[in-house]
DOFI-385964 format. One record per residue (C-alpha): residue in three letters; x, y, z; residue number from 1. Coordinates in Angstrom, 1 decimal. Example, Ala and Ser with C-alpha at 12.3 -4.5 7.8 and 13.67 -1.06 7.14 Angstrom:
   residuo        X        Y        Z   num
       ALA     12.3     -4.5      7.8     1
       SER     13.7     -1.1      7.1     2
//
This chain:
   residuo        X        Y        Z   num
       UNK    123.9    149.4    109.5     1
       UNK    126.7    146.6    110.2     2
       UNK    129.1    144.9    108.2     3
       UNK    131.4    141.2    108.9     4
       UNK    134.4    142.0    107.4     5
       UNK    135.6    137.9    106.9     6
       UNK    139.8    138.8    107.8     7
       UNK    140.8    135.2    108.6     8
       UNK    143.4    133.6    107.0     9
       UNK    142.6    132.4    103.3    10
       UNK    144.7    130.7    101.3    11
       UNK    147.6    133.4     99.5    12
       UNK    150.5    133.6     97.4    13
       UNK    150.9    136.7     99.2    14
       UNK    151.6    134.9    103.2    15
       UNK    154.9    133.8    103.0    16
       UNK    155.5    137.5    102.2    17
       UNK    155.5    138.7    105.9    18
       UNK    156.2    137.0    109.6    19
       UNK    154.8    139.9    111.5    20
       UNK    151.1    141.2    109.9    21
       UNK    148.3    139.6    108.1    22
       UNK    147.8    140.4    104.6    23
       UNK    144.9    142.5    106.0    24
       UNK    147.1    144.7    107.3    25
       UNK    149.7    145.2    103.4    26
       UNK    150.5    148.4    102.9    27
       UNK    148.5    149.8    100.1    28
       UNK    150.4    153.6    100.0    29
       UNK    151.4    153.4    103.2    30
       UNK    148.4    152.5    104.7    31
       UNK    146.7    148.9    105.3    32
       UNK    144.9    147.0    103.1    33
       UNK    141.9    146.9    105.4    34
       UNK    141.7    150.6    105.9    35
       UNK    140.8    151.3    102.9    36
       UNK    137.8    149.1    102.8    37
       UNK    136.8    150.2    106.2    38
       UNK    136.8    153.9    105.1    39
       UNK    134.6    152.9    102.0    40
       UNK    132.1    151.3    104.4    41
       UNK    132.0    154.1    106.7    42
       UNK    131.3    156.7    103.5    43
       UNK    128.9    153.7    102.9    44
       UNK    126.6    154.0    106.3    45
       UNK    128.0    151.8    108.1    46
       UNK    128.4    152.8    111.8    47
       UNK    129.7    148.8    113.2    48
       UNK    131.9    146.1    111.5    49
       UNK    132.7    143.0    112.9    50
       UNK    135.9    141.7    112.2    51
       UNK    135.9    137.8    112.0    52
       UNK    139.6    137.0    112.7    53
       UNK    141.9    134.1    113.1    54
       UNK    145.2    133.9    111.5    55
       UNK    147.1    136.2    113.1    56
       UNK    144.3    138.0    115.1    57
       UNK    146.0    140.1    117.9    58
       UNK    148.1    141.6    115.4    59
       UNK    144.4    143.3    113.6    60
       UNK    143.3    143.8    117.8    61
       UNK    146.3    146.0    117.8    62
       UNK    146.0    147.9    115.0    63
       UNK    142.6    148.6    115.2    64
       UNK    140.9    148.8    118.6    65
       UNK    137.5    149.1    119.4    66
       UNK    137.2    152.0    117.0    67
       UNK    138.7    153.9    113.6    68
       UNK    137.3    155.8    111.0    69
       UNK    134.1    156.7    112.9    70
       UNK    133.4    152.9    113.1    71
       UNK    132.3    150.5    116.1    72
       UNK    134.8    147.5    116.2    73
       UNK    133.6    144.0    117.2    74
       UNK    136.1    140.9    117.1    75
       UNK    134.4    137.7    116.4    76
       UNK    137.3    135.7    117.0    77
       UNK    137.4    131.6    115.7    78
       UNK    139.4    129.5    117.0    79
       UNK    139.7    127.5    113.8    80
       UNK    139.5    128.2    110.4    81
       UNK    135.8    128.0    109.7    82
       UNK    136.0    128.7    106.2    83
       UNK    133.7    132.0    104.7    84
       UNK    130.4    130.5    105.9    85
       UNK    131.4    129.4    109.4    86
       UNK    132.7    132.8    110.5    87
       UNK    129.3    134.4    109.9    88
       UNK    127.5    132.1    111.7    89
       UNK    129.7    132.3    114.8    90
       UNK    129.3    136.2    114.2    91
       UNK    125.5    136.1    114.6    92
       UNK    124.7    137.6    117.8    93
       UNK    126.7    140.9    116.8    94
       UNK    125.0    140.6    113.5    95
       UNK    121.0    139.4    114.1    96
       UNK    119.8    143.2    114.5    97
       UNK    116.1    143.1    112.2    98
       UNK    117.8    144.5    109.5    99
       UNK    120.0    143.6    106.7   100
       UNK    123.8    143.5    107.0   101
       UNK    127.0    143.6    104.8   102
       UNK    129.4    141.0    104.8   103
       UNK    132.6    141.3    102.8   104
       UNK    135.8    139.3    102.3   105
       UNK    138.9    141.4    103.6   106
       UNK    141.1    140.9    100.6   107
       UNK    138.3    142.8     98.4   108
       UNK    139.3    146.4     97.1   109
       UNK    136.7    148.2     95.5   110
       UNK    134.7    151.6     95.3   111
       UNK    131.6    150.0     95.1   112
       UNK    128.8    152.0     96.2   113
       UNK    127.3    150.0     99.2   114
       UNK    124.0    152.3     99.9   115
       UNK    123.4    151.0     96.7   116
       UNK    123.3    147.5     97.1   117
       UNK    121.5    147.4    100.4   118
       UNK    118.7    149.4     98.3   119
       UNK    118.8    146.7     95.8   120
       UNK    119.0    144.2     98.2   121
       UNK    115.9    145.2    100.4   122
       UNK    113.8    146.0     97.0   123
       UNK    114.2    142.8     95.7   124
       UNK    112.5    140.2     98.0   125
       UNK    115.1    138.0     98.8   126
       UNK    116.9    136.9    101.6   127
       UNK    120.7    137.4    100.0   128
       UNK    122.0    139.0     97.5   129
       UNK    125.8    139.3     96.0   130
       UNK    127.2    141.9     94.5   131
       UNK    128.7    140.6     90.9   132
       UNK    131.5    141.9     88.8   133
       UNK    132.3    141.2     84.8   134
       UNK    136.0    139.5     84.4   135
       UNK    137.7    137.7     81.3   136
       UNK    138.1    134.3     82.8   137
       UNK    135.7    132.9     85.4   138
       UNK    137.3    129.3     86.1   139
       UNK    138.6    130.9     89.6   140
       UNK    135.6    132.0     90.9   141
       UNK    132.2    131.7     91.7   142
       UNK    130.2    132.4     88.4   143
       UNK    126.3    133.1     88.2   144
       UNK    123.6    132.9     85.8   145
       UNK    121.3    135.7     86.3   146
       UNK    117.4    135.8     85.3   147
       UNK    115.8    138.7     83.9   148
       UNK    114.5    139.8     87.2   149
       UNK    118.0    140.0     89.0   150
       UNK    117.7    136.3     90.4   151
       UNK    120.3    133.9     90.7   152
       UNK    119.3    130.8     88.6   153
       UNK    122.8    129.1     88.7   154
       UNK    126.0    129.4     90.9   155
       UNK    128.7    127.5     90.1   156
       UNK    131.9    127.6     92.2   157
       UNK    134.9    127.9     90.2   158
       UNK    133.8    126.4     86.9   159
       UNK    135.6    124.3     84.5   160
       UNK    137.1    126.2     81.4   161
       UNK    134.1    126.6     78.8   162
       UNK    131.9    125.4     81.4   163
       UNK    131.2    128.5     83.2   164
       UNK    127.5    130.1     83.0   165
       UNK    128.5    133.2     82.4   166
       UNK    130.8    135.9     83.1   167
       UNK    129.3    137.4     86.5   168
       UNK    131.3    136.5     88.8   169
       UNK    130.5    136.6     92.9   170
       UNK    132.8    139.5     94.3   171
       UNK    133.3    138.5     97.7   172
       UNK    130.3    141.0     98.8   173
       UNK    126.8    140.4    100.0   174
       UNK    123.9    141.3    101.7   175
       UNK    122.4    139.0    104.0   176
       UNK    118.4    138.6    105.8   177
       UNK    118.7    136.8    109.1   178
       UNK    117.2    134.0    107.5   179
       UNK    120.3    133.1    105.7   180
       UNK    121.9    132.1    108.9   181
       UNK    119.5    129.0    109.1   182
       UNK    121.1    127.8    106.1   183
       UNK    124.8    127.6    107.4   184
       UNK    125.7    124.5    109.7   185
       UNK    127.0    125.7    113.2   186
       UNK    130.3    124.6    114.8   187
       UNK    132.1    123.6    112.2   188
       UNK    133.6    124.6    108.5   189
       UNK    131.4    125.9    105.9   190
       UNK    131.9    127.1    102.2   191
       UNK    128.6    130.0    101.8   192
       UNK    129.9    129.4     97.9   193
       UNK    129.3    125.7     98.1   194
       UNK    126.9    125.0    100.5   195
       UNK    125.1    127.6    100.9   196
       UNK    124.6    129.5     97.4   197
       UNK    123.4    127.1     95.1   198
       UNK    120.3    126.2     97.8   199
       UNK    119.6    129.6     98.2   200
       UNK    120.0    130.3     94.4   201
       UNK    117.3    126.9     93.4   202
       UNK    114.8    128.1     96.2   203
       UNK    114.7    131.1     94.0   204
       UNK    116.1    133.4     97.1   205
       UNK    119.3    134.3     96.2   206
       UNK    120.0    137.9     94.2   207
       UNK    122.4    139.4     92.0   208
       UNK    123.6    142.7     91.9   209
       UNK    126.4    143.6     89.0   210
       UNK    128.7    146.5     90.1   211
       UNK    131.1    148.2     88.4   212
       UNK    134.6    150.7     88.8   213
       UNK    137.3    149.2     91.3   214
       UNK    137.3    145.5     92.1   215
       UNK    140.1    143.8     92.8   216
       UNK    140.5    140.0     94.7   217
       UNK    144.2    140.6     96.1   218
       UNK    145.5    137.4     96.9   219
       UNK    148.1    137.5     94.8   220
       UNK    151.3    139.6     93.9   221
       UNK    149.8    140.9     90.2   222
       UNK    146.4    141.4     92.1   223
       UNK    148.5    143.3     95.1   224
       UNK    150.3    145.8     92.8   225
       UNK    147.2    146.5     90.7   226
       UNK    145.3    147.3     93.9   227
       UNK    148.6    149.5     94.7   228
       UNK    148.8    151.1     91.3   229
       UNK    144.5    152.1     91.7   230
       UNK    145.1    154.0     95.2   231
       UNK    148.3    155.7     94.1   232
       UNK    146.0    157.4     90.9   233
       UNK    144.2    158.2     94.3   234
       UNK    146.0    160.2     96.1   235
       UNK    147.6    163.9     95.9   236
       UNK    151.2    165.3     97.3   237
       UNK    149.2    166.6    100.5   238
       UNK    148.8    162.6    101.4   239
       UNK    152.5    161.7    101.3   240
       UNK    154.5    160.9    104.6   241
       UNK    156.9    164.1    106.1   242
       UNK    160.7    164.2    106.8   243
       UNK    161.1    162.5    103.2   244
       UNK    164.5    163.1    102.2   245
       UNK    165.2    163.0     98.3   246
       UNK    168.7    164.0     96.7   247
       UNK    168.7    166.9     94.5   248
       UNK    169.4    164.4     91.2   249
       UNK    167.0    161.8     92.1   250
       UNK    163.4    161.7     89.5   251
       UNK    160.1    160.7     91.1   252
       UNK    157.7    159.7     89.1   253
       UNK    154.4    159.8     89.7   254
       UNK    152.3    158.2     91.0   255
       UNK    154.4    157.4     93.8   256
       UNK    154.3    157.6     97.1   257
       UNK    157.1    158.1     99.7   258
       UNK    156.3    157.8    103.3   259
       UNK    157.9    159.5    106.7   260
       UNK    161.7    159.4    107.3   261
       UNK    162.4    157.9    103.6   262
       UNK    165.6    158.7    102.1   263
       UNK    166.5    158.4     98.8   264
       UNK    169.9    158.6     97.0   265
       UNK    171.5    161.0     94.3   266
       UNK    170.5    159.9     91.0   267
       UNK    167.9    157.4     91.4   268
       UNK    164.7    157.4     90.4   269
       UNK    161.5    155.6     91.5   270
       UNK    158.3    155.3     89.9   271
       UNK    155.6    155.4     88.6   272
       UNK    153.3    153.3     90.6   273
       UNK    156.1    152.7     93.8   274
       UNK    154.7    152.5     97.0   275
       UNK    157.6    153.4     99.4   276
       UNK    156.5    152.9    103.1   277
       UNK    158.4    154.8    105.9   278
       UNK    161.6    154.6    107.3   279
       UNK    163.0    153.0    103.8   280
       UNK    166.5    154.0    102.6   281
       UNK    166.8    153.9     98.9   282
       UNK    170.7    154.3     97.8   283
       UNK    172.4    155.7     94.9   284
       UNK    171.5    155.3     91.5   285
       UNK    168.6    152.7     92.2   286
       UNK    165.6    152.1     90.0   287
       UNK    162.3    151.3     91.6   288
       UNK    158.7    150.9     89.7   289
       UNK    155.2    149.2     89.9   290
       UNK    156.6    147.7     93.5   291
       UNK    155.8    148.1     97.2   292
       UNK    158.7    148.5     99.6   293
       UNK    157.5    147.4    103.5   294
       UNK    159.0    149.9    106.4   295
       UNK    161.8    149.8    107.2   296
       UNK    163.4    148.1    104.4   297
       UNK    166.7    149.0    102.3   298
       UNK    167.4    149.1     98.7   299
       UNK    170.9    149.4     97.8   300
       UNK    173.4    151.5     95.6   301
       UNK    172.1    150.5     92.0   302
       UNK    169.5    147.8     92.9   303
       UNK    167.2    147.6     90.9   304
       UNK    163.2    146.7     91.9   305
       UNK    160.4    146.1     89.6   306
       UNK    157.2    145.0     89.5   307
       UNK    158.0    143.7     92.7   308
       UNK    157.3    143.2     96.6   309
       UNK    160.1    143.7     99.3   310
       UNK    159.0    142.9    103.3   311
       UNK    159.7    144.5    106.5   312
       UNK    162.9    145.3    107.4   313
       UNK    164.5    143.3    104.1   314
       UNK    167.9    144.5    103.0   315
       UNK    168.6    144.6     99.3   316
       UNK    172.3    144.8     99.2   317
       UNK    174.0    146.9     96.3   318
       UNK    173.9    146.2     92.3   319
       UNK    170.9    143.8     92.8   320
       UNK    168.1    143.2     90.8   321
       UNK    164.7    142.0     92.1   322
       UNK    162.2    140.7     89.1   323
       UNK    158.7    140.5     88.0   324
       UNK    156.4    138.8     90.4   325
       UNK    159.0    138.3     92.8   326
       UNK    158.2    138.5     96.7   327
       UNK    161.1    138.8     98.9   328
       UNK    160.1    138.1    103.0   329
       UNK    160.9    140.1    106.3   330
       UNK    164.2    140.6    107.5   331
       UNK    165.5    138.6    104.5   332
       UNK    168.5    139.8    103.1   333
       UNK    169.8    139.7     99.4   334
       UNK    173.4    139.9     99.2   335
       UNK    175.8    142.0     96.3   336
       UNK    175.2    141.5     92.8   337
       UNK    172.6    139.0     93.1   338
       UNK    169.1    138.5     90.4   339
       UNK    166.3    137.3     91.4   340
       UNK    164.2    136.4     88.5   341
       UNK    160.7    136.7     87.5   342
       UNK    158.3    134.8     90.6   343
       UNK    160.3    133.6     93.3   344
       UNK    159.6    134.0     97.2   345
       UNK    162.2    134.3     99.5   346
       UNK    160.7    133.4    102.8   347
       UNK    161.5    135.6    106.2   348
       UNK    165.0    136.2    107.9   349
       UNK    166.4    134.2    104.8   350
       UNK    169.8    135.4    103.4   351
       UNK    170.3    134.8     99.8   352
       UNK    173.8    134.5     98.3   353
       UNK    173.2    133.8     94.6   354
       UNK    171.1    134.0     91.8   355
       UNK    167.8    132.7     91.8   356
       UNK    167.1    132.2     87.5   357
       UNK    164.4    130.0     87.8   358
       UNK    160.5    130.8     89.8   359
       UNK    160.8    129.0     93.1   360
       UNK    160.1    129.8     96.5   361
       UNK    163.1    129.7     99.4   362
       UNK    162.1    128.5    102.9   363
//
């Protein structure tokens, strides 16, 4: 069975975040975002994915290749943004097999069962279906009005508050007939919610499948750090990175993870729910929880980090304190006694000199 993994570049709180990797390619425990979704698939039955890349494609060539995870590896590359419809129609001749196939946005995590959903999906008698999660508030998504036979009798792309059907809500996850295809324009942009769904849904050939357990739309920082908080539950000791270096007085709380070559400082303590990726240096008397540290980066003697995201390479110089919601970029580097406050970016290679008290983002 294939897949299309959609991995361009959709709009994010999350991109000013990094100048070097996709947001793809975020460390979730010290391993990408994408990985994990491409393990789940290959548990799933899936023996191809096409990747349908843009922003920042050589960067997912790279890391990828032709082959991971016992999974075939095919780059449909656009070279435009074609929105989520366009990609799959530009995909088609490494898709158009006589059998159904997956398509998923890349920013999705979730354990959903996939054998599953193509069971549903080919016992139904349609020509789509979408897998559908419950969530409190609709408005930013696609919500869907189910009949009682499974079928989509209303979708309704990111309804007005009050307005919205129901609570279903599309999950970024589908399986697709060939026929679908005819139904998305060629060679230029196309929105499958907008264009394509609510056809397919009052031609009575569009199903839904409600899932449940682990879904999470990570395009932004809260989203990000929930996803990281659900794989650290994951994972066991036997998972974390070697050569970690932790003083004697320092307290790890779990879940945490620490990756290769990270050092941390006397009387410090990180965790729960830190994600600290390899090659970090984490000074004296820090405090680090619910954040993810990039490689590479440095936390000074008694900064303090929480609920927060720190880049590549950053430099978080000594008695600083990095806030709620609060993204700081690559290479950036916050200087001595500095707070930044609850939801502000700092951009790449920036160097920040005083407090930030107010959300904002620096370019």
């Amino acid at each position: 069975m294939k897949a299309l993994v959609l991995a361009g570049g959709f709009g994010t709180r999350l991109r000013p975040l990094s100048c070097t990797r996709p947001k793809m390619l975020f460390p979730l425990a010290n391993q990408a975002m994408l990985d994990w979704t491409m393990k789940n698939l290959s548990e799933g039955g899936v023996d191809t994915v096409v990747l349908a890349v843009n922003y920042m494609a050589e960067a997912l060539v790279r890391y990828f290749g032709p082959t991971k995870f016992d999974l075939g590896i095919i780059y449909s590359r656009e070279g435009r943004p074609l929105g989520t419809g366009g990609p799959i129609k530009k995909a088609q001749e490494h898709l158009v097999d006589g059998e159904p196939f997956l398509i998923l946005n890349g920013d999705i995590i979730s354990d959903i069962d996939y054998r599953r959903l193509v069971e549903f999906h080919k016992s139904n008698g349609g020509i789509a279906t979408i897998a559908l999660v419950r969530v409190p508030d609709p408005t930013r998504y696609g919500a869907v009005e189910l009949d009682g036979d499974g079928r989509v009798a209303r979708f309704v792309e990111k309804p007005e508050f009050g307005t919205a059907p129901s609570n279903l809500i599309n999950a970024g996850i589908y399986v697709f007939d060939k026929e679908v295809l005819d139904y998305i324009p060629d060679g230029r942009k196309v929105s499958t919610e907008k264009e394509v769904f609510p056809i397919l849904a009052n031609q009575g050939k569009l199903y839904g499948y409600e899932v449940h357990g682990l879904w999470l739309d990570v395009g932004v920082p809260e989203a990000y750090l929930e996803a990281n908080r659900h794989i650290l539950e994951r994972l066991t000791r036997e998972d974390m990175g070697e050569d970690r270096v932790v003083h004697e007085t320092a307290k790890i709380l779990e879940p945490t993870y620490l990756g290769a070559s990270v050092n941390v400082g006397a009387h410090s303590v990180i965790g729960p729910n830190a994600s600290i990726s390899d090659h970090v240096h984490v000074g004296e008397g820090c405090r680090i929880e619910n954040s993810i540290i990039f490689p590479g980066a440095s936390i000074g003697d008694y900064s303090s980090v929480r609920n927060a995201i720190i880049g590549e390479n950053a430099s978080i110089e000594k008695w600083v304190k990095v806030e709620s919601g609060s993204l700081i970029g690559d290479y950036a580097t916050i200087t001595d006694g500095v707070t930044i406050t609850e939801g502000v970016t700092i951009c790449p290679s920036k160097t920040v000199s005083e407090s930030i008290l107010q959300p904002r983002q620096v370019m």
